[in-house]
N, CA, C and O atoms as CSV, one atom per row, in Angstrom:
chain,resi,resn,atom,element,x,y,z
A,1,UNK,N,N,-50.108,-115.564,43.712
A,1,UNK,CA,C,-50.311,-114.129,43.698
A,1,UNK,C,C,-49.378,-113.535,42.643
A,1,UNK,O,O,-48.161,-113.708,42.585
A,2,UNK,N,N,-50.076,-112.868,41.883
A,2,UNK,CA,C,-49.122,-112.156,40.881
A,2,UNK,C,C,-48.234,-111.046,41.214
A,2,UNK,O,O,-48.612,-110.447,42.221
A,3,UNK,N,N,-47.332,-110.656,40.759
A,3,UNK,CA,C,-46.210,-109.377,41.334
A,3,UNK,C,C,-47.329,-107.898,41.431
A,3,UNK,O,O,-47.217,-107.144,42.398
A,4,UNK,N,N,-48.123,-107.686,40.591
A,4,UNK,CA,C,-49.067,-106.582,40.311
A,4,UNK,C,C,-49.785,-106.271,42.035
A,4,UNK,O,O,-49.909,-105.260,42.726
A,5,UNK,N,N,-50.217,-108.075,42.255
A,5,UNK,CA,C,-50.942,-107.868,43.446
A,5,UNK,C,C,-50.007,-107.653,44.761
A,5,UNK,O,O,-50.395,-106.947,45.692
A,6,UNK,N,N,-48.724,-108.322,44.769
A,6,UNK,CA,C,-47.890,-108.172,45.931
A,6,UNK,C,C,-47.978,-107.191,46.024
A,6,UNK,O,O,-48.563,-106.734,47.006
A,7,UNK,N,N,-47.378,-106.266,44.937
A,7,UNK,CA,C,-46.932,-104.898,44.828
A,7,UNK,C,C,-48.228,-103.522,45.580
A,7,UNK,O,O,-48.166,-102.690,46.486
A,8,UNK,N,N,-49.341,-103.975,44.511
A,8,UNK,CA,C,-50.141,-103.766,45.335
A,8,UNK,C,C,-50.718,-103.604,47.233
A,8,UNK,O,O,-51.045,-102.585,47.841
A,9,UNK,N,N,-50.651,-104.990,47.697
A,9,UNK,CA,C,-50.850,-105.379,48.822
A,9,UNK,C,C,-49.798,-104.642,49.633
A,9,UNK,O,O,-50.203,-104.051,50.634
A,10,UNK,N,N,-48.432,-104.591,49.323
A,10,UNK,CA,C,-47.517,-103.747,50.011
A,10,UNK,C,C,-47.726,-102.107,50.138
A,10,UNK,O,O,-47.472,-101.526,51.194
A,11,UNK,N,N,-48.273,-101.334,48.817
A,11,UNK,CA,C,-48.616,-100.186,48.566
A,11,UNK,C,C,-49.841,-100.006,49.594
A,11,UNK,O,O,-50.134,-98.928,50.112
A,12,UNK,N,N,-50.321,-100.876,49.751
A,12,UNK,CA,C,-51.765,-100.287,50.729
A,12,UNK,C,C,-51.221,-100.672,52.072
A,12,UNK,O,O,-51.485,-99.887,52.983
A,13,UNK,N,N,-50.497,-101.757,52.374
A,13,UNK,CA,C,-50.001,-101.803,53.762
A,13,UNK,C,C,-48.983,-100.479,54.132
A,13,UNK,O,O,-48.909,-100.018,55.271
A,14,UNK,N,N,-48.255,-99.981,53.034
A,14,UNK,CA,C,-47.430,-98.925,54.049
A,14,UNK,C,C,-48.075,-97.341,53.897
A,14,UNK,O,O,-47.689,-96.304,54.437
A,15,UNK,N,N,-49.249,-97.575,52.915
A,15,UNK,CA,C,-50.034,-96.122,53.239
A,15,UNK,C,C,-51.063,-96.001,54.162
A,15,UNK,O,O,-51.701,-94.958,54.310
A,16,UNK,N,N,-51.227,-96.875,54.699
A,16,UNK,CA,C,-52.200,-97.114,55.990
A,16,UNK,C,C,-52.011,-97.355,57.230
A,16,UNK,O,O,-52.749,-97.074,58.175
A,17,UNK,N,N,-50.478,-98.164,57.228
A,17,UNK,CA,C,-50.230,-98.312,58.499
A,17,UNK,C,C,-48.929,-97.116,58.963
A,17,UNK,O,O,-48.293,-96.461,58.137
A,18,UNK,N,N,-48.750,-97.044,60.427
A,18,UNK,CA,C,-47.783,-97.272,61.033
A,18,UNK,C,C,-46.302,-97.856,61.020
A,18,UNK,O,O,-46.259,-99.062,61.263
A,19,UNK,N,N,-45.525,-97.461,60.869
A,19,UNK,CA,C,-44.179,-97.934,60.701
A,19,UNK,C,C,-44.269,-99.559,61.147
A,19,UNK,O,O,-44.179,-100.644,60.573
A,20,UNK,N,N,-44.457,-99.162,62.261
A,20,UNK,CA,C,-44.643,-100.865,63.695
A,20,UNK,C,C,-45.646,-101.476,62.931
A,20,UNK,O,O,-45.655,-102.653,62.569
A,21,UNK,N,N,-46.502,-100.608,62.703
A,21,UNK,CA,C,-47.726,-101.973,62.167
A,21,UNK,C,C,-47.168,-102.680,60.781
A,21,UNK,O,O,-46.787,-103.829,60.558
A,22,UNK,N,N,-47.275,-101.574,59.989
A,22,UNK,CA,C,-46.377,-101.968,58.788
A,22,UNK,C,C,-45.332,-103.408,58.710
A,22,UNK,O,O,-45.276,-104.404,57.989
A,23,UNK,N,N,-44.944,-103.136,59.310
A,23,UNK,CA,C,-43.684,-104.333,59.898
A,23,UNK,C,C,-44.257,-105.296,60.206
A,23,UNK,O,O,-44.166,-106.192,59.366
A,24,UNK,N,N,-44.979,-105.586,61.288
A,24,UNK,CA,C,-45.933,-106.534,61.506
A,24,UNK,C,C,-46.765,-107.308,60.281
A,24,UNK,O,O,-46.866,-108.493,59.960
A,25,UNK,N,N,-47.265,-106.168,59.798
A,25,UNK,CA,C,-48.473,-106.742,58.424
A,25,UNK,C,C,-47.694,-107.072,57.145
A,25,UNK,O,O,-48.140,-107.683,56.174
A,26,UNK,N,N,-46.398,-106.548,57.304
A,26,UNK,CA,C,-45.312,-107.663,56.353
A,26,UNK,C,C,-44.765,-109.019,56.613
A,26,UNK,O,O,-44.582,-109.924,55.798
A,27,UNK,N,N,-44.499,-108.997,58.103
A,27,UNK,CA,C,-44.399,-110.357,58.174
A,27,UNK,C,C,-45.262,-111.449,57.971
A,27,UNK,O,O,-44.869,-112.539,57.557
A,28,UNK,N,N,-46.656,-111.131,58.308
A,28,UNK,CA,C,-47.776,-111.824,58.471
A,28,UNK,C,C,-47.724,-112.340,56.832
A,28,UNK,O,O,-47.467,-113.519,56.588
A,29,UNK,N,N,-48.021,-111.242,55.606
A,29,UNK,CA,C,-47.998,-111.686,54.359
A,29,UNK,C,C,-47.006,-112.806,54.075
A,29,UNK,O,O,-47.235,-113.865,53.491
A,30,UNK,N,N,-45.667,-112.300,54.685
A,30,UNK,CA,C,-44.430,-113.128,54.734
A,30,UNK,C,C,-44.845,-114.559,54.901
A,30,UNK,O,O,-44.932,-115.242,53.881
A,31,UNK,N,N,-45.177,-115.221,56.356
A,31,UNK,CA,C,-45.514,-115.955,56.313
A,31,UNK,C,C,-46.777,-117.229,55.699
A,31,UNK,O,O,-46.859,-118.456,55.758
A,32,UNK,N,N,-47.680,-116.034,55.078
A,32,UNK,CA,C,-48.869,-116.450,54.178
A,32,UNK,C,C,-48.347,-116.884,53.159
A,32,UNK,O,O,-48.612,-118.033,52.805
A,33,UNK,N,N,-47.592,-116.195,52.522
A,33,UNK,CA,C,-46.910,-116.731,51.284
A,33,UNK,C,C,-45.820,-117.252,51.100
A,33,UNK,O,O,-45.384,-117.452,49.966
A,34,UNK,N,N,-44.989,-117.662,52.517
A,34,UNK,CA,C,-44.115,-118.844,52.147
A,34,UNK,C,C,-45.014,-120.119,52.320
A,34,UNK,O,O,-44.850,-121.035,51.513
A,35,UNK,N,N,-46.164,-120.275,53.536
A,35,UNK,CA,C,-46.859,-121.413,53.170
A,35,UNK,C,C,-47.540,-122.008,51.743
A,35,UNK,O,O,-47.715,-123.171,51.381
A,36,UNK,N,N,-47.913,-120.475,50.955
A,36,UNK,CA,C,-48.667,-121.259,49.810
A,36,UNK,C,C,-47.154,-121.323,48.657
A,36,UNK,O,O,-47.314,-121.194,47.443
A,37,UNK,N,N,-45.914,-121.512,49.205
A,37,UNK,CA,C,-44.628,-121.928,48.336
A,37,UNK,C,C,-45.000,-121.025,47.223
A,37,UNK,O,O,-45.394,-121.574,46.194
A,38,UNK,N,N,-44.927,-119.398,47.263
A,38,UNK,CA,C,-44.854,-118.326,46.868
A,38,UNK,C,C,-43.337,-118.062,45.902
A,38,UNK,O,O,-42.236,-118.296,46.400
A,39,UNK,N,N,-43.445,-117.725,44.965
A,39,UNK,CA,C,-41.291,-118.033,44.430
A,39,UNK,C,C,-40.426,-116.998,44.861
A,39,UNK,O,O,-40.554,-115.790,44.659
A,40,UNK,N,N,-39.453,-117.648,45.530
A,40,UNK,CA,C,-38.796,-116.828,45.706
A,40,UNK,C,C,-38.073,-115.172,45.815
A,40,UNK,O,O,-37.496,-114.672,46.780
A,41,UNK,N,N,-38.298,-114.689,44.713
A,41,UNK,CA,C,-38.523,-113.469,44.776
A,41,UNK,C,C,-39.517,-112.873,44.871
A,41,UNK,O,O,-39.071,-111.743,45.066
A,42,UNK,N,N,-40.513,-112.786,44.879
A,42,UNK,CA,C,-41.424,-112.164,45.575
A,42,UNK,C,C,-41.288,-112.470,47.377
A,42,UNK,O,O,-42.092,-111.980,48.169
A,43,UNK,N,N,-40.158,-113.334,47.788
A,43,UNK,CA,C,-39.959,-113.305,49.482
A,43,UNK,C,C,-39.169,-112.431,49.899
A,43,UNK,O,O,-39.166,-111.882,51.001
A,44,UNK,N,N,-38.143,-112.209,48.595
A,44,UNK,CA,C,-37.177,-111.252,48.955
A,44,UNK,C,C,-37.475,-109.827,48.898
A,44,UNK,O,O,-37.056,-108.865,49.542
A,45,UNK,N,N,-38.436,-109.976,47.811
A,45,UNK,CA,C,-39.419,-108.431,47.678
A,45,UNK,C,C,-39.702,-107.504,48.959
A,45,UNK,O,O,-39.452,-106.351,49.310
A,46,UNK,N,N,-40.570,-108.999,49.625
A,46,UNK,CA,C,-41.284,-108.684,50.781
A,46,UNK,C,C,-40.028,-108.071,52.104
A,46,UNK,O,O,-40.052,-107.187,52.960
A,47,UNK,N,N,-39.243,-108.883,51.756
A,47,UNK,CA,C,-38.048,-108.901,53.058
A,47,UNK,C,C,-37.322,-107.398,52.934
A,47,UNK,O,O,-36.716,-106.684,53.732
A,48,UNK,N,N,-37.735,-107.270,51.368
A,48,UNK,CA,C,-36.288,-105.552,51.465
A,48,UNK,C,C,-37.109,-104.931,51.765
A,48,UNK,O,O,-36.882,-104.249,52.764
A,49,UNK,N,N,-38.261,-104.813,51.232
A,49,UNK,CA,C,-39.451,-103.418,51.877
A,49,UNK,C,C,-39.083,-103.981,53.702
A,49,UNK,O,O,-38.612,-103.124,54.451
A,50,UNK,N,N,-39.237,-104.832,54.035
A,50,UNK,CA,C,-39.014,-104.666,55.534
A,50,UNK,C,C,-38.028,-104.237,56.092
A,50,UNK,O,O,-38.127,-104.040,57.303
A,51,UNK,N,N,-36.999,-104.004,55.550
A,51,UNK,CA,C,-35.777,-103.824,55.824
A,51,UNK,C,C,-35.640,-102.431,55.325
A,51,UNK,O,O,-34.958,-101.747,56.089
A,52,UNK,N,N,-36.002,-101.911,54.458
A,52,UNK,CA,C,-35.872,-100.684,54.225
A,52,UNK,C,C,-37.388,-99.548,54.329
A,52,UNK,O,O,-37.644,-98.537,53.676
A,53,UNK,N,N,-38.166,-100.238,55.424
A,53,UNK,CA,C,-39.314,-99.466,55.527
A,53,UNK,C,C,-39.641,-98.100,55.731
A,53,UNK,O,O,-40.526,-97.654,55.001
A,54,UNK,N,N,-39.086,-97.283,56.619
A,54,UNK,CA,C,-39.127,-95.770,56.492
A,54,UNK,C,C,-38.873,-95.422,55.225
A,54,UNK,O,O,-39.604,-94.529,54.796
A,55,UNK,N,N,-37.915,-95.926,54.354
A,55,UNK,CA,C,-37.632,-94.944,53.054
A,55,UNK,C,C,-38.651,-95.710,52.038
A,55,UNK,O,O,-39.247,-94.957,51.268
A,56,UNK,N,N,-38.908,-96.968,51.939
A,56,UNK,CA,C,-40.333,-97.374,51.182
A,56,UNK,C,C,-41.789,-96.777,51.671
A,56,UNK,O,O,-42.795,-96.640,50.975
A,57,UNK,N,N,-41.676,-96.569,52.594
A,57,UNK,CA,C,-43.322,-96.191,52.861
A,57,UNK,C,C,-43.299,-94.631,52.830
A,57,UNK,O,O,-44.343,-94.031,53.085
A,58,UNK,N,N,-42.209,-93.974,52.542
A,58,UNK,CA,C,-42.198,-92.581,52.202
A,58,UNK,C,C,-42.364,-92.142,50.800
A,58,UNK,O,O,-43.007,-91.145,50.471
A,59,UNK,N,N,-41.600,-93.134,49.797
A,59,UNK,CA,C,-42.182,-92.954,48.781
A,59,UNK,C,C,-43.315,-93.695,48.495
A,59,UNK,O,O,-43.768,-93.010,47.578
A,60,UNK,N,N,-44.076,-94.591,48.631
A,60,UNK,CA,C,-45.410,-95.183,48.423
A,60,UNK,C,C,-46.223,-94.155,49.214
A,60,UNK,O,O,-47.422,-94.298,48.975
A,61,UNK,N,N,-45.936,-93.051,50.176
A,61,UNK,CA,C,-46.880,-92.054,50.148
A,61,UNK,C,C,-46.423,-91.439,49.345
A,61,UNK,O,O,-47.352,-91.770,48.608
A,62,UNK,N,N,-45.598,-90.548,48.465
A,62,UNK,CA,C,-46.044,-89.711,47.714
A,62,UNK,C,C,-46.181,-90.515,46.262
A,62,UNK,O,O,-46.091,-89.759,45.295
A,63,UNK,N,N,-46.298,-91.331,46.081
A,63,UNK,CA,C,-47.256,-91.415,44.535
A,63,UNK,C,C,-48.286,-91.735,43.657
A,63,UNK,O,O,-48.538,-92.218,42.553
A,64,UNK,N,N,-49.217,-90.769,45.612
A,64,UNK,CA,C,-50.720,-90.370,45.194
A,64,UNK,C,C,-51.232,-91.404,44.522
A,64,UNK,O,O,-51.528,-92.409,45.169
A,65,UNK,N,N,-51.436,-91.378,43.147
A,65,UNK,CA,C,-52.784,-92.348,42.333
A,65,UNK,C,C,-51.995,-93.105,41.523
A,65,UNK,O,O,-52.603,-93.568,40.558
A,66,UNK,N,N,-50.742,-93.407,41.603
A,66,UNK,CA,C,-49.600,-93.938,40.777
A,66,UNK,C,C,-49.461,-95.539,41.484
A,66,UNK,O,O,-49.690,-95.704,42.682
A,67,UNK,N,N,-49.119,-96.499,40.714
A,67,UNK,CA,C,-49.061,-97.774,41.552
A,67,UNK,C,C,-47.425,-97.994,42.034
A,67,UNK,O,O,-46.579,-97.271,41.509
A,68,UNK,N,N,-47.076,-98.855,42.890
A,68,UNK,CA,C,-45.927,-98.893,43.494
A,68,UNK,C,C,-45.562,-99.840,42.270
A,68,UNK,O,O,-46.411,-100.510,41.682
A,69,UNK,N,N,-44.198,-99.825,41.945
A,69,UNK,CA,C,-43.415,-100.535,41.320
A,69,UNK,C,C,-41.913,-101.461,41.842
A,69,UNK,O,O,-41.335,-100.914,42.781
A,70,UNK,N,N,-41.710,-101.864,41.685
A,70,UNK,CA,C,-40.523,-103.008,41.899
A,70,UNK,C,C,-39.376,-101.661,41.456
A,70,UNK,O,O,-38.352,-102.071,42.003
A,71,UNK,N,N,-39.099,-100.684,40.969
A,71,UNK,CA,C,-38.231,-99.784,40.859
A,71,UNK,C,C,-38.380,-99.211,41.780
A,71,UNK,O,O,-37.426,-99.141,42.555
A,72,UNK,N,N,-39.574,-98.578,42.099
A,72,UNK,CA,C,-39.827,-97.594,43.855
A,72,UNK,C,C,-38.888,-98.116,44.833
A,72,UNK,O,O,-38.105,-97.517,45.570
A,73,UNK,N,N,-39.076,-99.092,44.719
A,73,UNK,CA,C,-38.325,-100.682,46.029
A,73,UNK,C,C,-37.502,-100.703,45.968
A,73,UNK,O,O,-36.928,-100.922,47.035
A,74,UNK,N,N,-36.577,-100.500,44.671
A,74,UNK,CA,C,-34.903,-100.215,44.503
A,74,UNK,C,C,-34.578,-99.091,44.991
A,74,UNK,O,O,-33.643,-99.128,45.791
A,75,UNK,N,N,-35.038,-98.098,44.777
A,75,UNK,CA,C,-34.828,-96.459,45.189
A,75,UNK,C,C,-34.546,-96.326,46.721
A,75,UNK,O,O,-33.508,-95.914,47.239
A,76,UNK,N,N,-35.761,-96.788,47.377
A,76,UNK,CA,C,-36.368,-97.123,48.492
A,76,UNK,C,C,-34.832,-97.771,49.084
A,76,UNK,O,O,-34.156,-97.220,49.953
A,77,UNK,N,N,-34.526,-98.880,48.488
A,77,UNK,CA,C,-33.419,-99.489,49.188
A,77,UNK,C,C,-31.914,-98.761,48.966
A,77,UNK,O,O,-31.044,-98.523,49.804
A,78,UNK,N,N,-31.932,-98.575,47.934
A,78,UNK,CA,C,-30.580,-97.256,47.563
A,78,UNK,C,C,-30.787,-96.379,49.042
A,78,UNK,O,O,-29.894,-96.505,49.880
A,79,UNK,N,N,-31.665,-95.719,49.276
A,79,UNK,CA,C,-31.721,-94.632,50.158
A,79,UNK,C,C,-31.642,-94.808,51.544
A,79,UNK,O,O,-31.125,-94.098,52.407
A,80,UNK,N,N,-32.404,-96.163,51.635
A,80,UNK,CA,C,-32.314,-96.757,53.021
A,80,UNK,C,C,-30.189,-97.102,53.413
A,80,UNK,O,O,-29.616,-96.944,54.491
A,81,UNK,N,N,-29.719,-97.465,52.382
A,81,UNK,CA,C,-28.260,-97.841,52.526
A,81,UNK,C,C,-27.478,-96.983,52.321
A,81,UNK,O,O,-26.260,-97.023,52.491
A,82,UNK,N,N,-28.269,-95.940,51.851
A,82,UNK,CA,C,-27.051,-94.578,52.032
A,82,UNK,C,C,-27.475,-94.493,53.633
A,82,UNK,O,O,-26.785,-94.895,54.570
A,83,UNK,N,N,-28.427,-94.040,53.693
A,83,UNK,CA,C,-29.278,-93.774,55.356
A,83,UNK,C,C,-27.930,-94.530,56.257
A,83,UNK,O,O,-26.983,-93.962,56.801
A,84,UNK,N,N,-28.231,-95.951,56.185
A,84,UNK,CA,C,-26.869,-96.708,57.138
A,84,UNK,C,C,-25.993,-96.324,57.235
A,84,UNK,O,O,-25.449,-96.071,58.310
A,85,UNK,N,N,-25.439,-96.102,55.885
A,85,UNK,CA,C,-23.744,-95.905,55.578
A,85,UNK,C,C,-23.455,-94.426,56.363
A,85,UNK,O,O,-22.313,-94.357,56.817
A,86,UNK,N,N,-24.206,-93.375,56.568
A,86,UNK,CA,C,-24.123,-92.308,57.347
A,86,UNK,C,C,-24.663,-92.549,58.657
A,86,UNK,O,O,-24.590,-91.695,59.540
A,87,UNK,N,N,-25.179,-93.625,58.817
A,87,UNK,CA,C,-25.405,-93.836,59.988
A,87,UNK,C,C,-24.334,-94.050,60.704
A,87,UNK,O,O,-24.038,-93.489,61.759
A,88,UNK,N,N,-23.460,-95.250,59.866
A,88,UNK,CA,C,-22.205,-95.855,60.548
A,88,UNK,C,C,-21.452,-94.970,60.170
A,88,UNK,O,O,-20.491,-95.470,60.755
A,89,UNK,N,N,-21.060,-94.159,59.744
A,89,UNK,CA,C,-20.134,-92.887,59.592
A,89,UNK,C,C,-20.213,-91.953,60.803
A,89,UNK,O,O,-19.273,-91.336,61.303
A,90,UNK,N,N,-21.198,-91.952,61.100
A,90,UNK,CA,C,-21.803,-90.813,62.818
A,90,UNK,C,C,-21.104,-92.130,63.675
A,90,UNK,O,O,-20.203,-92.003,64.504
A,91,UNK,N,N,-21.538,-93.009,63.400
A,91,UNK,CA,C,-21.551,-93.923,64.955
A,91,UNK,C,C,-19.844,-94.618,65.071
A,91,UNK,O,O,-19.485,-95.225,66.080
A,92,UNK,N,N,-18.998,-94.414,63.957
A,92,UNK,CA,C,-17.597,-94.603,63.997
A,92,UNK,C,C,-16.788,-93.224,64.687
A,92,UNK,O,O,-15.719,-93.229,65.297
A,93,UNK,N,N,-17.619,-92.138,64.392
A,93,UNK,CA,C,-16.727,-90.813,64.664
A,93,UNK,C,C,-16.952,-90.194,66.237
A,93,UNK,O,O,-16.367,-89.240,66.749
A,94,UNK,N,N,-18.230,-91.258,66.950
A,94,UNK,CA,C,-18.417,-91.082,68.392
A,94,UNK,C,C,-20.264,-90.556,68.336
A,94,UNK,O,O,-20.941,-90.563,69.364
A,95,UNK,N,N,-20.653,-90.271,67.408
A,95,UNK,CA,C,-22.178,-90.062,67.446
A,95,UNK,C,C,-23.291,-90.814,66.906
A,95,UNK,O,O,-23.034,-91.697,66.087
A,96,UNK,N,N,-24.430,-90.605,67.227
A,96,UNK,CA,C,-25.345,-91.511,66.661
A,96,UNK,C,C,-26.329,-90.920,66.711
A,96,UNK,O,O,-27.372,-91.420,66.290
């Protein structure tokens, strides 16, 4: 599978699904394509969009008729780790 199509395949899984489903229909790819010994990065691809899914599937909805890019996915993960880092900033000071 070429990066065009991962990229792809991920862009239509998080504008269609559900957070939960989403998650689900990443692993499933996950496992499709470590069987056909898929390279490496494209596993890790798959693994940060899972890991940073609310802030990836927020921007893969807004860019309408635009294709998802391997930069979206960086952004996506920048934002998701600020997200934490204030997470654990609330949850050190007694809130969450």
């Amino acid at each position: 599978m070429s990066d065009r199509e991962l990229l792809d395949f991920i862009q239509r899984i998080l504008n269609t699904c559900s957070e939960q489903k989403a998650f689900m229909t990443l692993t499933q790819l996950k496992e499709i394509l470590l069987q056909q010994n898929t390279p490496p990065y494209q596993i890790k691809l798959l693994e940060n969009t899972m890991r940073d899914l609310p802030e990836a599937g927020q921007i893969s909805r807004t860019l309408h008729d635009r294709p998802l890019t391997e930069e979206d996915l960086k952004t996506a993960a920048r934002r998701a780790e600020e997200r934490r880092q204030r997470e654990r900033e609330l949850a050190s000071r007694g809130r969450c």
